[in-house]
Structure formats: structure tokens, C-alpha cells
C-alpha positions in Angstrom: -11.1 42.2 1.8 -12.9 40.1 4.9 -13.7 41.7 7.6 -11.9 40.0 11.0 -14.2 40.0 13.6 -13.2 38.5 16.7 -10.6 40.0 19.2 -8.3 37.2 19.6 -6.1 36.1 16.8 -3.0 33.7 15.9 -0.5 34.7 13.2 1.5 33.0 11.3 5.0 34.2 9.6 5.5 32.2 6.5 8.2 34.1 4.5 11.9 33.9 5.4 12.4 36.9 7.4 10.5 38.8 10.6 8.2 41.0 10.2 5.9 43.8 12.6 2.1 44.1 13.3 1.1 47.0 15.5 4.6 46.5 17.3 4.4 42.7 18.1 7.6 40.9 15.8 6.7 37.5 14.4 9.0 35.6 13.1 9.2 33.4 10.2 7.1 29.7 10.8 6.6 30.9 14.7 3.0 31.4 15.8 1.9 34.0 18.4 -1.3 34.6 20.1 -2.1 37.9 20.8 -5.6 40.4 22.0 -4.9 42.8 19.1 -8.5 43.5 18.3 -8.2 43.8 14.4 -6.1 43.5 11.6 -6.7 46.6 9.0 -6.6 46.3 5.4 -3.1 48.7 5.5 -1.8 45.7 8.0 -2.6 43.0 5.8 -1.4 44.9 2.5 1.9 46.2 4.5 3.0 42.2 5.2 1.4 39.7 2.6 3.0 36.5 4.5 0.4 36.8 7.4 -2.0 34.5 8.3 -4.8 35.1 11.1 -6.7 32.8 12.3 -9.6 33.2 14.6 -9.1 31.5 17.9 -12.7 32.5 19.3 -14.6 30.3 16.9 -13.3 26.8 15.4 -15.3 27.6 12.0 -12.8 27.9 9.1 -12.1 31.3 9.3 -8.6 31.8 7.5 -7.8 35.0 6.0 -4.2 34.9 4.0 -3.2 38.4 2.4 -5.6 39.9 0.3 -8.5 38.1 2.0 -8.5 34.6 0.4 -9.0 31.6 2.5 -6.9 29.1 3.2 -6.7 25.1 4.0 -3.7 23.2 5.5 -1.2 21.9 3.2 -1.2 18.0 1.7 1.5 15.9 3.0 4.3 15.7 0.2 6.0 12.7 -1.1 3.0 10.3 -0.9 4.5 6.7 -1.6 3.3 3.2 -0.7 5.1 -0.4 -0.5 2.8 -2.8 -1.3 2.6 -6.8 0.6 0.7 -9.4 1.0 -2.9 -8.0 1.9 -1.4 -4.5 2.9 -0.1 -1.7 2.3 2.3 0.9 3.6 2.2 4.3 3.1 4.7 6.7 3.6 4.4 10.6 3.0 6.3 14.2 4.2 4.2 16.3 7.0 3.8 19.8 6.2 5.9 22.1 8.7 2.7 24.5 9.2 2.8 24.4 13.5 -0.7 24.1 13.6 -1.2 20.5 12.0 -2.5 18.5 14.6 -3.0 14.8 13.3 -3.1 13.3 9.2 -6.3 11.5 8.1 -5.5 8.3 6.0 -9.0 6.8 4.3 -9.2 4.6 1.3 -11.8 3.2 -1.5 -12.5 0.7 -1.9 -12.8 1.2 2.1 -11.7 -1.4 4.1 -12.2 -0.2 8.4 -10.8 3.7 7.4 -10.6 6.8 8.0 -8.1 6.3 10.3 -6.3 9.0 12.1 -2.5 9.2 12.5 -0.5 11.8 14.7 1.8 14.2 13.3 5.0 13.5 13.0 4.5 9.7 12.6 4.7 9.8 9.0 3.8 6.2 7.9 0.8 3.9 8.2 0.7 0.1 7.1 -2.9 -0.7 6.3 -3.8 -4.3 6.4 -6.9 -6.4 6.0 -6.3 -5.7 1.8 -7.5 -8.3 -1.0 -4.3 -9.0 -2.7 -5.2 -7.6 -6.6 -7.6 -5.2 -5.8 -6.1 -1.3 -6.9 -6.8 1.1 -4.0 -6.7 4.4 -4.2 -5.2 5.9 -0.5 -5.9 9.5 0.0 -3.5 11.4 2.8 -4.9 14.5 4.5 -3.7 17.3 6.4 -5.9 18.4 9.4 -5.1 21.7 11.7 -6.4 22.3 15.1 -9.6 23.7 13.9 -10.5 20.4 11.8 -9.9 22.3 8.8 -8.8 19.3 6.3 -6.3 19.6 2.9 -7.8 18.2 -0.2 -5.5 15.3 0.0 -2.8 13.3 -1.9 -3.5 10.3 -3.4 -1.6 7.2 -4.5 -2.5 4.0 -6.0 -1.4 1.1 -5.0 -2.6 -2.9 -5.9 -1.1 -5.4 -2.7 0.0 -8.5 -3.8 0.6 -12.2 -2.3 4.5 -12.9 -2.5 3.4 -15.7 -0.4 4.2 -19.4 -1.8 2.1 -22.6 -1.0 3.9 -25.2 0.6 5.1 -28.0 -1.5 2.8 -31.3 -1.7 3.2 -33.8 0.4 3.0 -37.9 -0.7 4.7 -37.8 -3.8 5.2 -41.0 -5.9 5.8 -42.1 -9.5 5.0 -45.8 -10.2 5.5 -47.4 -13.8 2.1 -48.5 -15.8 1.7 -52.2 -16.2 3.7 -54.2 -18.8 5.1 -52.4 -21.7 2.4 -49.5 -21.2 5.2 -46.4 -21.4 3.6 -44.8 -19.0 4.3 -43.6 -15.4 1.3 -42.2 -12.9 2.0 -39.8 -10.4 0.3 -38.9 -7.3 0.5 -36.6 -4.6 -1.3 -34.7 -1.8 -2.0 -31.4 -2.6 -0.7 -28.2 -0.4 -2.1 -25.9 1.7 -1.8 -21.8 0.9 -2.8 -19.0 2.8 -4.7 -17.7 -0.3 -5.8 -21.0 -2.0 -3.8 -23.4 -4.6 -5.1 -22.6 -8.0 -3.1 -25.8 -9.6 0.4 -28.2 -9.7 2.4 -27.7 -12.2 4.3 -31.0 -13.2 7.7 -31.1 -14.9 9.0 -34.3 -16.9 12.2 -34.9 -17.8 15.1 -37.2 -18.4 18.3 -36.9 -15.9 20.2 -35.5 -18.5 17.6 -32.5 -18.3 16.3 -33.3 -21.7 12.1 -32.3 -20.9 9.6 -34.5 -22.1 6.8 -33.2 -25.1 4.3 -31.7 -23.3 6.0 -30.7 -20.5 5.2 -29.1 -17.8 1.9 -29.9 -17.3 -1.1 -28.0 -15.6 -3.0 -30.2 -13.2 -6.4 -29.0 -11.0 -6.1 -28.3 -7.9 -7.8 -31.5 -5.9 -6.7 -33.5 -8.6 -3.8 -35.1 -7.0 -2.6 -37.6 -9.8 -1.2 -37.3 -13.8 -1.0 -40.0 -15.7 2.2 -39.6 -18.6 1.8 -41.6 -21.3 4.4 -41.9 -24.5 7.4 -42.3 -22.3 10.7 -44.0 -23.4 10.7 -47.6 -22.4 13.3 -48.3 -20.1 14.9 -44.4 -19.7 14.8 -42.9 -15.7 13.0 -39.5 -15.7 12.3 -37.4 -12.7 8.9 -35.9 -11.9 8.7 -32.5 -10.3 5.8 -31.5 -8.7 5.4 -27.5 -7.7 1.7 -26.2 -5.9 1.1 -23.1 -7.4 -1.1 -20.1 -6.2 -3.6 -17.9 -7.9 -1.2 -15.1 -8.1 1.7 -17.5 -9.6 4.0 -17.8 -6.6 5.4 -21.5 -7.1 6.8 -24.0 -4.1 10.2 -24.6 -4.5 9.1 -28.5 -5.5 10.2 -32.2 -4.5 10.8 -34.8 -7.4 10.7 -38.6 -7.5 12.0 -40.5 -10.2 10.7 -43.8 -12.4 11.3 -45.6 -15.2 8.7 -46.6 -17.6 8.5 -50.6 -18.9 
């Protein structure tokens, strides 16, 4: 059993009905401070939902029961949404009065710890690199600066972000009876970079060319497709696409080969 020893103490009723210490009634989840000078072992053994805290000292000085200490409670049902360079997290505060405020931090860090005030319950991070796993850890902290050891969810944020569609787009048949059409274009711009265009060829019927669709570099700007049909109409679709696959919804043009 620890000793208490400081004259001024907070208790804490954490079962579901009141109960009495030295004459005072607590009841359940209500704190009370009080200048009872000590708590005896026959106190503490008489009603095992008691907590005392010192309020003299701000050192982490719990004493629960039978003399084992205590830390504040994680948050419960840690859950995050993940977007495009962020995150939100979402978790349950603990109903222990003497929370004060949650610590979110992360790692890889990016600008954390940060604090958040109770009751708030949520916290969007932002400032994320879109495929990186982060691991987000949600703490509890009391008025003394006592912290829980934390829940923890990982969570990867992702770009849902498309690039635009190019811009410029034109199909112009090859000289004499080449069968061949080039295309050209002016590539987008994308919040997180274009990675490539992708290049669909077929008839108007629908009926895609061999090959098709093709993967063209970024910077690029031009295809050349050869082993058309001479004299048949296709259409050339022309999507930017990003580095994490979101594709433009596309324009088309359409030629005919001689």
C-alpha cells in the first residue's frame, strides 16, 4: 500500500453507486475536493472504486485501490478518413472529469504534436504526402499532464484528385497512302504532377484498334499510329493521367487515315 502524503486530495467515484469516506458521499463519476488529511489502508480496502489524487503536487501521484497507479484512459474508437494530403481523425473522449485536452502526434511527423481540447473529438491533419502510411497516435492528458499510452491507427492519404484534360488536341492523316494518323496535344497540369496520357484508338463502331490504348510520356505531346485501315474514321481519345491513376474525363478528335 502507498503512503498518501499530502492533506489535500480529489476523489473520484468510478463504480455505479455512492459511496462514504470519513462521512463525505461521493457519487459515481463526480469529483470532490476535500482537506481530509489521509486516506487509511481500512478506507481504501472498505471502497475499491476510489481514486485520490494529490492536488498539492502536479507529480503523478495516483493511487487506485490497493495502491497501484494509474494513467488517464485512451480515447476509444480511433478511426481516420483519409484525402488528398490529409487526414481526419476521429476518436471517443474518455468521460474521466479530469481530462483536460487530447494530444494528437504522428510518424513520420509532419508539424505535430498538436493539442486538441476535450470534447472536440476530431482533428483533420493536412500537409500529408499522398502514399506515405502514417501511424497517428491519440492521447489522453489530465490536469496534472499525466498522458495515456495512446491509440493508434494507420492510415495512407491518397490523391482522388484528377489532372485536367489536355488542351490542343488534333489528329491529322500521314501523307499519301501511309495508314497512319499523328496526334498531338498539350499536356495538362495536376496538382501532384502528370505521370503520362493514355491514348485510346478506335473505330466509331467502338471496335479498339491492336495496341490500344497506348502509354505516352508525360512532355511527350504527340503518338504517331501506324497500321490503320485506309479510308475508315476512328476517334482518338486522349486522358492525362496522374501518378496515383486518377484519369481526366478525356476530349477526342477524329481522322481518317489515306
Amino acid at each position: 500500500m502507498k503512503s498518501v502524503q499530502y492533506k489535500k486530495y480529489r476523489y473520484h467515484v468510478s463504480g455505479t453507486a455512492a459511496v462514504t469516506v470519513r462521512s463525505l458521499t461521493f457519487y459515481p463519476n463526480a469529483y470532490i475536493y476535500s482537506d481530509v488529511p489521509l486516506l487509511t489502508a481500512a478506507d481504501l480496502a472498505a471502497n475499491t472504486s476510489i481514486i485520490v489524487e494529490t492536488d498539492l503536487t502536479l507529480a503523478d501521484t495516483w493511487i487506485l485501490a490497493a495502491g497501484t497507479r494509474a494513467t488517464p484512459v485512451n480515447p476509444t474508437g480511433l478511426a481516420g478518413t483519409v484525402g488528398e494530403g490529409s487526414v481526419r481523425l476521429n476518436w471517443v473522449d474518455d468521460t474521466n472529469v479530469d481530462v483536460t485536452s487530447i494530444e494528437v502526434s504522428m510518424s513520420p511527423n509532419v508539424g505535430g504534436p498538436f493539442t486538441v481540447a476535450k470534447g472536440v473529438q476530431t482533428k483533420l491533419v493536412t500537409g500529408l504526402t499522398d502514399g506515405t502510411a502514417y501511424t497517428f497516435t491519440v492521447k489522453t492528458v489530465d490536469g496534472a499532464g499525466n498522458k495515456s499510452s495512446g491509440a493508434t491507427v494507420i492510415k495512407t492519404p491518397t490523391d482522388a484528385t484528377p489532372p485536367a484534360d489536355v488542351t490542343r488536341l488534333n489528329a491529322v492523316k500521314g501523307a499519301g497512302a501511309s495508314q497512319e494518323v499523328v496526334v498531338t496535344w498539350v499536356d495538362p497540369a495536376d496538382n501532384i504532377g502528370l505521370d503520362h496520357v493514355e491514348l485510346t484508338v478506335e473505330t466509331l463502331a467502338g471496335v479498339a484498334f491492336a495496341g490500344s490504348p497506348f502509354t505516352v510520356a508525360a512532355a511527350a505531346q504527340t503518338k504517331t499510329v501506324t497500321g490503320l485501315v485506309t479510308n475508315t474514321m476512328y476517334r482518338f481519345t486522349v486522358k492525362g493521367v496522374d501518378a496515383a491513376g486518377n484519369k481526366s474525363p478525356g476530349i477526342a478528335t477524329v481522322a481518317t487515315p489515306l
